[in-house]
VEXTINU-315036 format. One line per field, with one value per residue: x, y, z of N, C-alpha, C in turn; residue in one letter. Coordinates in Angstrom, 1 decimal, padded with zeros to 4 digits. Layout:
% VEXTINU-315036
n_X = c(X,...)
n_Y = c(Y,...)
n_Z = c(Z,...)
ca_X = c(X,...)
ca_Y = c(Y,...)
ca_Z = c(Z,...)
c_X = c(X,...)
c_Y = c(Y,...)
c_Z = c(Z,...)
r = c(A,...)
This chain:
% VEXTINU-315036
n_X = c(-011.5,-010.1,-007.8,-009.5,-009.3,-007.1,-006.0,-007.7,-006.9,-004.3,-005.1,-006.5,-004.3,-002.7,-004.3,-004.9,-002.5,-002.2,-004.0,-004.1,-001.2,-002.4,-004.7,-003.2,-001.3,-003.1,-004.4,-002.3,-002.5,-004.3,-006.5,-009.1,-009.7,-010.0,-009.5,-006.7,-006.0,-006.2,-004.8,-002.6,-001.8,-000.5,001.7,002.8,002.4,002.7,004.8,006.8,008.9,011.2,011.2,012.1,011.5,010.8,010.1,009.0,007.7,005.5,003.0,002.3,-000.8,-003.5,-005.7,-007.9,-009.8,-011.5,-013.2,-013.0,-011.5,-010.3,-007.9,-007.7,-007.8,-010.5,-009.9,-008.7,-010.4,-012.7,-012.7,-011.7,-013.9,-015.6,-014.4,-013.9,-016.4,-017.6,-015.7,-016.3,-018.7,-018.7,-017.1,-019.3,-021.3,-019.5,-020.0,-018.5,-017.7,-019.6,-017.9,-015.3,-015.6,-015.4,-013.1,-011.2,-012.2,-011.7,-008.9,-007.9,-008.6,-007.6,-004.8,-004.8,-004.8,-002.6,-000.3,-000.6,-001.5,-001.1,001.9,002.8,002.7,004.4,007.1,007.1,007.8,010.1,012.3,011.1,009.4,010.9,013.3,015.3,015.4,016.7,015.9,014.0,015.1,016.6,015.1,013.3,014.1,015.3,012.6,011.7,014.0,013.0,010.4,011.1,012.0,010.3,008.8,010.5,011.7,011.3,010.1,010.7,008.5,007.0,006.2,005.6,006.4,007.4,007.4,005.3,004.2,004.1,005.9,006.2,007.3,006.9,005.0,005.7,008.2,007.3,005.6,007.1,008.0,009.6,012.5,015.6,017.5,018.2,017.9,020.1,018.5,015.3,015.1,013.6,011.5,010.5,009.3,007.4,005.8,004.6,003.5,001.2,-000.2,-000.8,-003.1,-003.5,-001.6,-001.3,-004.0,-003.7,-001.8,-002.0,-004.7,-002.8,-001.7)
n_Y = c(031.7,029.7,029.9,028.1,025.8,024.9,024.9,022.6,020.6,019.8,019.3,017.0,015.1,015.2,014.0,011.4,010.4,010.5,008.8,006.8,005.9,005.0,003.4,000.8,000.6,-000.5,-002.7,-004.3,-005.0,-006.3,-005.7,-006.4,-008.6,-010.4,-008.3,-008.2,-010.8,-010.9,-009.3,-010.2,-012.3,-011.4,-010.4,-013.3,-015.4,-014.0,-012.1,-013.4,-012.8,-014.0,-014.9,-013.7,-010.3,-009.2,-011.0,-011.3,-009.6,-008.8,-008.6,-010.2,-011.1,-011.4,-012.0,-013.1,-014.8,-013.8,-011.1,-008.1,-004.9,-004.2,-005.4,-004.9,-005.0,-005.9,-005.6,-002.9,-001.5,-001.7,-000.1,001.9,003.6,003.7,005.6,008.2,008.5,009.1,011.4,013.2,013.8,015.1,017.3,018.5,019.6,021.0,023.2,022.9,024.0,022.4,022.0,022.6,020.1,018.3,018.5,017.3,015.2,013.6,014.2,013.1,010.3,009.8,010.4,008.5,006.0,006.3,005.7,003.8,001.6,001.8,002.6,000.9,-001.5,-001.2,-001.6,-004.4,-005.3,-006.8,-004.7,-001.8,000.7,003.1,002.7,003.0,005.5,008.8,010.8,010.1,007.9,007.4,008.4,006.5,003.8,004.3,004.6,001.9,000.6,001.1,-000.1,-002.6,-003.1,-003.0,-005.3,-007.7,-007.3,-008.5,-008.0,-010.0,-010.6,-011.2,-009.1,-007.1,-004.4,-001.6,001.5,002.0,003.5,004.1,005.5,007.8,008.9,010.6,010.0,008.3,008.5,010.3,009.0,006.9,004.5,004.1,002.9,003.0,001.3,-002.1,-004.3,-007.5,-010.6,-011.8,-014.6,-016.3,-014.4,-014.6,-017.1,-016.7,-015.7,-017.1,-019.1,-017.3,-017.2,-019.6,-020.7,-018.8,-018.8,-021.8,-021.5,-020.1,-021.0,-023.0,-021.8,-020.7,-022.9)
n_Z = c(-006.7,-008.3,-006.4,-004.3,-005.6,-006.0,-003.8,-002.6,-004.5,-003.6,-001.1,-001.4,-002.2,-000.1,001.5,000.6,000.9,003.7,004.4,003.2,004.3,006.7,006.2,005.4,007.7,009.1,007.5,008.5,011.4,012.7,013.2,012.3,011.0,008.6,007.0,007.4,006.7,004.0,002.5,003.7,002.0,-000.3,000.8,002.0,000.1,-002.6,-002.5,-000.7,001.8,002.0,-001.3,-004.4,-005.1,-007.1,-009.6,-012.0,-015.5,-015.0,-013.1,-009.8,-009.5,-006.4,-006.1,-008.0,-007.9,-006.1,-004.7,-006.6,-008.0,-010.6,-009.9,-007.8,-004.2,-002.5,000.5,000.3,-000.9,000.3,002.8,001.7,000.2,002.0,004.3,002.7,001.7,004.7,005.0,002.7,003.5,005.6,005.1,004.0,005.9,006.9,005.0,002.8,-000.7,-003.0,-006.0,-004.7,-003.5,-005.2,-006.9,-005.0,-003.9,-006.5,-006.9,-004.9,-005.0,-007.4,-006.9,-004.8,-006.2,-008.1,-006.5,-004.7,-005.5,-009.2,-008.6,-006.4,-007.7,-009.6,-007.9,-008.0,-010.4,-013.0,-014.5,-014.8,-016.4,-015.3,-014.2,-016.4,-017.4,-016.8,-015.3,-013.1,-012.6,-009.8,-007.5,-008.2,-007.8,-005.2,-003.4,-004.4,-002.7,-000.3,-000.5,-000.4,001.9,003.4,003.3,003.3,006.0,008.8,012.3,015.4,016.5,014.0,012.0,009.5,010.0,008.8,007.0,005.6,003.6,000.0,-001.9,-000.7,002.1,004.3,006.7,007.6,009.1,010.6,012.7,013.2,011.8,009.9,008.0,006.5,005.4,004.6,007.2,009.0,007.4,009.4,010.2,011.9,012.7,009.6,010.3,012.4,011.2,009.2,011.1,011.9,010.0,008.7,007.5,005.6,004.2,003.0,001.8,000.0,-002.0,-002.6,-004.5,-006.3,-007.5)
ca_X = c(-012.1,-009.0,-006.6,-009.7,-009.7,-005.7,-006.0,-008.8,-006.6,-003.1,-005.4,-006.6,-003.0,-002.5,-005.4,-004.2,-001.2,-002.5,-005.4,-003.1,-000.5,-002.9,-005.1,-001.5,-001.4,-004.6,-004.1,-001.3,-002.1,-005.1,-007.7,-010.0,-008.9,-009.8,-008.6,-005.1,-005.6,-006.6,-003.4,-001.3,-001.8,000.6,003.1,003.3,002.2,002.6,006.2,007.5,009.9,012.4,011.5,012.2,010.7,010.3,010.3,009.1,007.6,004.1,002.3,001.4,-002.2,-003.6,-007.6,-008.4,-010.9,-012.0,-014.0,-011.8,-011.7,-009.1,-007.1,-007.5,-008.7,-011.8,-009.4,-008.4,-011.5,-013.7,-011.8,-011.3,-015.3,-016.5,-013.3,-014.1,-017.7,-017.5,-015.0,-017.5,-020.2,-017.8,-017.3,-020.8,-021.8,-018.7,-019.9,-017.7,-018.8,-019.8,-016.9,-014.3,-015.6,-015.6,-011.8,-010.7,-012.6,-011.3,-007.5,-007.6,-008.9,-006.6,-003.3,-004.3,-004.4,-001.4,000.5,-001.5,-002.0,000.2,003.1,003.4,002.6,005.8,007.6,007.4,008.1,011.3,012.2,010.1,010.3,011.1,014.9,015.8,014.9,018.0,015.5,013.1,015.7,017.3,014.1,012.1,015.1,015.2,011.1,011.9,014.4,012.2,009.2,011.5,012.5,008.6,008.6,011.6,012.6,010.2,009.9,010.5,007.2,006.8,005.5,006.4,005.8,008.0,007.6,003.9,004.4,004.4,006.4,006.8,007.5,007.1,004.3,006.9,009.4,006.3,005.3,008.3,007.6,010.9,013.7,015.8,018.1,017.9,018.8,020.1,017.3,014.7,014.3,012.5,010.5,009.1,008.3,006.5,004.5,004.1,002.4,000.0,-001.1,-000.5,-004.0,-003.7,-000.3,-001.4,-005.1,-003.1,-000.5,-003.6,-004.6,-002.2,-001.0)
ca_Y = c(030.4,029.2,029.1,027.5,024.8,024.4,024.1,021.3,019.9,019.8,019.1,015.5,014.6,015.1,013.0,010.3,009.7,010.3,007.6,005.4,005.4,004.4,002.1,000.4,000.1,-001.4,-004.2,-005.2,-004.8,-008.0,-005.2,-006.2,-009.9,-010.2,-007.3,-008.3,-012.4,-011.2,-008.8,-011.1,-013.2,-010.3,-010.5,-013.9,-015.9,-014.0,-011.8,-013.3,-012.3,-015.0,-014.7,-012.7,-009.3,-008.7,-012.5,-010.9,-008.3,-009.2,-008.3,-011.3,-010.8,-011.9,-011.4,-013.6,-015.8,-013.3,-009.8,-007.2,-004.0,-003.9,-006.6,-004.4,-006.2,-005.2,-004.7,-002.1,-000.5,-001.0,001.0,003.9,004.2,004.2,006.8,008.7,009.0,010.0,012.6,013.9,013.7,015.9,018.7,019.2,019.5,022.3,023.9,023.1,024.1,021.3,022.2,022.0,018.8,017.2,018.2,017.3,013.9,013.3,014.0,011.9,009.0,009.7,010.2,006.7,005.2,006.3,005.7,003.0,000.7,001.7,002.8,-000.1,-002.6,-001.2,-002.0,-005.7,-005.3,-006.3,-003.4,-001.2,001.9,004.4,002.0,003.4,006.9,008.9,011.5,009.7,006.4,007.7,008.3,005.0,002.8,004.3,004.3,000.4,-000.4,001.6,-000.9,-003.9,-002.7,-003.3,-006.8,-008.3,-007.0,-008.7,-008.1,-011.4,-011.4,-011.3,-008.2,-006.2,-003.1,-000.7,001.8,002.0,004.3,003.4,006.2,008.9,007.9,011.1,009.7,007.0,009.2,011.4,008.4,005.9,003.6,004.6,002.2,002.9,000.1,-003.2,-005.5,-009.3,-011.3,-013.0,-016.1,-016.6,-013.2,-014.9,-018.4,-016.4,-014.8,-018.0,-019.8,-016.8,-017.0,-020.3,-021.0,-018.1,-019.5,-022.7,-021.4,-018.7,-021.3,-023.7,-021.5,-020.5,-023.6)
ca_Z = c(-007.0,-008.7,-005.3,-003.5,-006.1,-005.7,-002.1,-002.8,-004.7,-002.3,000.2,-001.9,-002.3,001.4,002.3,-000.2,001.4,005.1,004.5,002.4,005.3,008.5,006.4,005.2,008.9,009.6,006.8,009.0,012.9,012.3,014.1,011.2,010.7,007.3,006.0,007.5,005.8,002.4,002.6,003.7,000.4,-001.3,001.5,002.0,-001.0,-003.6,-002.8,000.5,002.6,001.4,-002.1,-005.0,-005.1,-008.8,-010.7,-013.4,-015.5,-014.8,-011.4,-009.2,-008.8,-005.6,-006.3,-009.4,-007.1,-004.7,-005.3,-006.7,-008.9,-011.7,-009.1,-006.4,-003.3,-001.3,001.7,-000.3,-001.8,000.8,003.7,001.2,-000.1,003.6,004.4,002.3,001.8,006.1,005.1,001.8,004.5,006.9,004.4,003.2,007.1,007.2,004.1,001.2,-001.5,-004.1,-006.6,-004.2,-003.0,-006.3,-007.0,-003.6,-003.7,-007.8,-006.9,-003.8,-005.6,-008.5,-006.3,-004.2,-007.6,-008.9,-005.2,-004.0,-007.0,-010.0,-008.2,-005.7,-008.8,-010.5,-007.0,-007.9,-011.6,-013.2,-015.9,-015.2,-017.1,-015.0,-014.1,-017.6,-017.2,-015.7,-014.0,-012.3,-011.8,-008.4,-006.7,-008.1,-007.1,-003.5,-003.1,-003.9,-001.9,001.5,-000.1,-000.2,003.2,004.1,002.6,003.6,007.3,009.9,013.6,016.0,016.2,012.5,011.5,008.8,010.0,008.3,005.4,005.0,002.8,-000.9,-002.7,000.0,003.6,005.3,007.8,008.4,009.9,011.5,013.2,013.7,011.2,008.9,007.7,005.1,005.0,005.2,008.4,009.1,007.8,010.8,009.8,013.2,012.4,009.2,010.7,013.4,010.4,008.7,012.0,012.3,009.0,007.8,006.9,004.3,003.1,002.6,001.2,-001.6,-002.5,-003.6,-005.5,-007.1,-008.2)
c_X = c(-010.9,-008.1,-007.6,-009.7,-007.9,-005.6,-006.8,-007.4,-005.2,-004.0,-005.7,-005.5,-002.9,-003.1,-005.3,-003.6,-001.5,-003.2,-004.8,-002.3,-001.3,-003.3,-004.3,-001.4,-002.0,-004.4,-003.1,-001.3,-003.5,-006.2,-008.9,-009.5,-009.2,-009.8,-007.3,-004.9,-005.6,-004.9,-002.2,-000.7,-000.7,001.5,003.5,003.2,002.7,004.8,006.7,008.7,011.2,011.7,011.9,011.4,010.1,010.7,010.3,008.5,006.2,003.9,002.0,000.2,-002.4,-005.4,-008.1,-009.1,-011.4,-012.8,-012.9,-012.3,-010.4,-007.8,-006.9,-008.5,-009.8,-011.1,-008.8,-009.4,-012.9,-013.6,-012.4,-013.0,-016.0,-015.9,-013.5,-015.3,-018.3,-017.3,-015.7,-018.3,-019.8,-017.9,-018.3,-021.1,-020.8,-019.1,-019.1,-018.2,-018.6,-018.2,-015.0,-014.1,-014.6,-014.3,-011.4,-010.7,-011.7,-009.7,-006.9,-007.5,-007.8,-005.1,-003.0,-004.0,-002.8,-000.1,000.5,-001.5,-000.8,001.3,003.8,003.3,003.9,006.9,008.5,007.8,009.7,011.8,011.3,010.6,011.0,012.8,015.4,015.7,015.6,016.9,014.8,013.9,016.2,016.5,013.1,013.2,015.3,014.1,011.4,012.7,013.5,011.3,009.9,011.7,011.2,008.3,009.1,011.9,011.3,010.7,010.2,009.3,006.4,005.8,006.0,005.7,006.5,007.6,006.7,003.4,005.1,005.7,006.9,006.8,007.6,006.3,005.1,007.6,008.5,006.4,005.7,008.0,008.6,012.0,014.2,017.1,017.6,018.5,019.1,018.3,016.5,014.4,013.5,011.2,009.5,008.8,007.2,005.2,003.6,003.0,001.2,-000.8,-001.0,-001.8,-004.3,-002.8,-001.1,-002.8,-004.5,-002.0,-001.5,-004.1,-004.2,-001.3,-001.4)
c_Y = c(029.4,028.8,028.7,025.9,024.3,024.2,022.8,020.0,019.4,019.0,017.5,015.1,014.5,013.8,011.6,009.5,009.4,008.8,006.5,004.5,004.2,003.1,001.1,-000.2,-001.0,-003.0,-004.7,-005.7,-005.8,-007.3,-005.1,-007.6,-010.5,-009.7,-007.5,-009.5,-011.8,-010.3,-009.4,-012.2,-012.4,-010.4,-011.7,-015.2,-015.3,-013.0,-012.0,-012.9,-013.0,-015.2,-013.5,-011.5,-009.1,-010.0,-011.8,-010.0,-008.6,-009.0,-009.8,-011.2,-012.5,-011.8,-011.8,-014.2,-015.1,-011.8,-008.7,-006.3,-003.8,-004.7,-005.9,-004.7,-005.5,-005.3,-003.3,-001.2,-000.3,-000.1,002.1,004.4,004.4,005.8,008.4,009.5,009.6,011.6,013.4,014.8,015.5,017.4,019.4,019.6,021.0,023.4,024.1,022.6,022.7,021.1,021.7,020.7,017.9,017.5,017.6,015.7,012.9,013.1,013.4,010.7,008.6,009.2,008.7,005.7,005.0,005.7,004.3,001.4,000.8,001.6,000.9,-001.3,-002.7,-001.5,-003.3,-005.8,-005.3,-004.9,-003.3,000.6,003.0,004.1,002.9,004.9,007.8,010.1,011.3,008.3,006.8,007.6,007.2,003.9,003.1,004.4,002.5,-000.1,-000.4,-000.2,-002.3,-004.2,-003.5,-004.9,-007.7,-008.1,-007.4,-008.7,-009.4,-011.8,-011.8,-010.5,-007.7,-004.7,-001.5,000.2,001.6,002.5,003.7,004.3,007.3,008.2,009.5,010.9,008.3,007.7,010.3,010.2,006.6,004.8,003.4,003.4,002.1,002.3,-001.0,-003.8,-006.9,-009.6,-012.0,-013.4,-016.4,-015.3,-013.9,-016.3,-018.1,-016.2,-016.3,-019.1,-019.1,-017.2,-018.4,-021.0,-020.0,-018.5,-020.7,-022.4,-020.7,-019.9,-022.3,-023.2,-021.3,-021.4,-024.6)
c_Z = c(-007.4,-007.6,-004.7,-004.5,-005.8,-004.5,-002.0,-003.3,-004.2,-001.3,-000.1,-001.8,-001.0,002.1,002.0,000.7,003.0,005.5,003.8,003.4,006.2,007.8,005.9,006.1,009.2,009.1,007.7,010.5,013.4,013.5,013.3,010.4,009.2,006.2,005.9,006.7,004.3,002.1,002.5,002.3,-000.5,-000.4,002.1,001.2,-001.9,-003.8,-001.2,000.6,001.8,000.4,-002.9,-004.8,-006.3,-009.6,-011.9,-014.1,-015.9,-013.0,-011.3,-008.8,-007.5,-005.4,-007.4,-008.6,-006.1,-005.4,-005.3,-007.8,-009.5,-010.6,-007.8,-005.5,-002.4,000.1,001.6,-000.6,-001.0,001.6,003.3,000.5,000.9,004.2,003.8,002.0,003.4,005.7,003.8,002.8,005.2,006.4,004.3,004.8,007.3,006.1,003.2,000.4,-002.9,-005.3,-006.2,-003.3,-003.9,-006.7,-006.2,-003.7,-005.1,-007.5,-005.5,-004.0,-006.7,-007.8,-005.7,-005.2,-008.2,-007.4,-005.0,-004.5,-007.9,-009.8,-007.6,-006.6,-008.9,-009.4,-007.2,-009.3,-012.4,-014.6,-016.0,-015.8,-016.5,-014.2,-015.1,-018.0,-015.8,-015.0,-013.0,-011.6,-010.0,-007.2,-006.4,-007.1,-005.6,-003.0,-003.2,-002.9,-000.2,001.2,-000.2,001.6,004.2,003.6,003.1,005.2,008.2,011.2,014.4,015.9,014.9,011.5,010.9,008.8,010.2,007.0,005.2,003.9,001.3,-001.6,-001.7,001.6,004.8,006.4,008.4,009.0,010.9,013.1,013.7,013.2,009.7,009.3,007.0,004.6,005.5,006.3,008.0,008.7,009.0,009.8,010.9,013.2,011.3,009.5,011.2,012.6,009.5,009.5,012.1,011.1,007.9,006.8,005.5,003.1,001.9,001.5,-000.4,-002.6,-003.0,-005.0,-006.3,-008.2,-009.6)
r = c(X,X,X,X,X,X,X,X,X,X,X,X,X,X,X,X,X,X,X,X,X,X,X,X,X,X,X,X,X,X,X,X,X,X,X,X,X,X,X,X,X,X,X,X,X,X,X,X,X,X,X,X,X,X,X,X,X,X,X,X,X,X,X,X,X,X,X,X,X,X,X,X,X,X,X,X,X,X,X,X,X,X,X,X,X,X,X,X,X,X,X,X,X,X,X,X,X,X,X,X,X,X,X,X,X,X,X,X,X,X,X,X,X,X,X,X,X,X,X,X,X,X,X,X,X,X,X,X,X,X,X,X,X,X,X,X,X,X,X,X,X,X,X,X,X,X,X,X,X,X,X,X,X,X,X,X,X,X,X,X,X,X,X,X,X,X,X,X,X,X,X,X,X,X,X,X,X,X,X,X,X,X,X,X,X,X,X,X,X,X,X,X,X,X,X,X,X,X,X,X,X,X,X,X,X,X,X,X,X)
């Protein structure tokens, strides 16, 4: 019972990251057009390309006027309650058993949280604690620079579609989506991004003012 509950729970983490990656994706590839606008309010209002990354030591929330859970945006939360409740569905239909659902489902939920959410918060955060903390500094500082990587480096066409991956990036190097330095800025990459979505620009930068 004990190793099927540790396989439950490896296997949540797995799924985490798997379902974090694609729908990461998704927000970006505008096959769900207002999953990719409300998105875009975080990557181009609130920490563009050509600005700072970390202003300050406060999150930029991007969901104080819109429907949100603890600032996390319903392109975010609805995805992963549909996703999920399929893949519940899935198991029970294979016969797993109740127990090792309910870890499975708990340390999925937990890990996207901590990945997903917390982690990529501290992203944008200046001093954040884990700078100052010589065992964990080496790895936070290179998880930021991949997710600045993802921020900052756009496509001609103006996509930022690097480094989906908040903290770990092995589905970025599975599936060629890996860059772990930076390039020459496009400035023509983010005009391109600024014409597609200037009605979000202009709509987030309203608000926000």
């Amino acid at each position: 019972m004990i190793a099927k509950l540790l396989l439950s729970a490896a296997a949540g983490c797995f799924y985490a990251e798997f379902v974090g990656y694609w729908l990461h994706v998704l927000l970006h590839s505008e096959k769900v057009p207002f999953l990719s606008r409300n998105h875009m309010l975080h990557h181009l209002v609130a920490y563009a390309p050509d600005k700072p990354q970390r202003p300050s030591r406060e999150y930029l929330e991007t969901t104080s006027d819109r429907a949100s859970i603890l600032g996390i945006g319903m392109e975010w939360i609805g995805p992963v309650v549909l996703i999920l409740g399929v893949s519940v569905g899935a198991l029970t239909a294979l016969g797993v058993g109740a127990a090792e659902q309910a870890v499975f489902s708990a340390v999925a939920l937990g890990w996207g949280a901590l990945m997903f959410w917390y982690m990529h918060d501290a992203m944008h955060l200046r001093d954040f604690w884990m700078e100052g903390r010589s065992f964990w500094k080496a790895w936070f500082l290179d998880a930021r620079r991949r997710h600045d990587v993802h921020h900052m480096d756009l496509s001609d066409a103006g996509r930022m579609n690097k480094n989906y991956g908040i903290c770990f990036f092995g589905f970025d190097r599975l599936f060629g989506s890996f860059q772990d330095q930076h390039k020459r800025f496009n400035r023509a990459g983010l005009e391109a991004a600024e014409r597609r979505y200037a009605a979000v620009i202009t709509g987030g930068a309203a608000r926000s003012a």
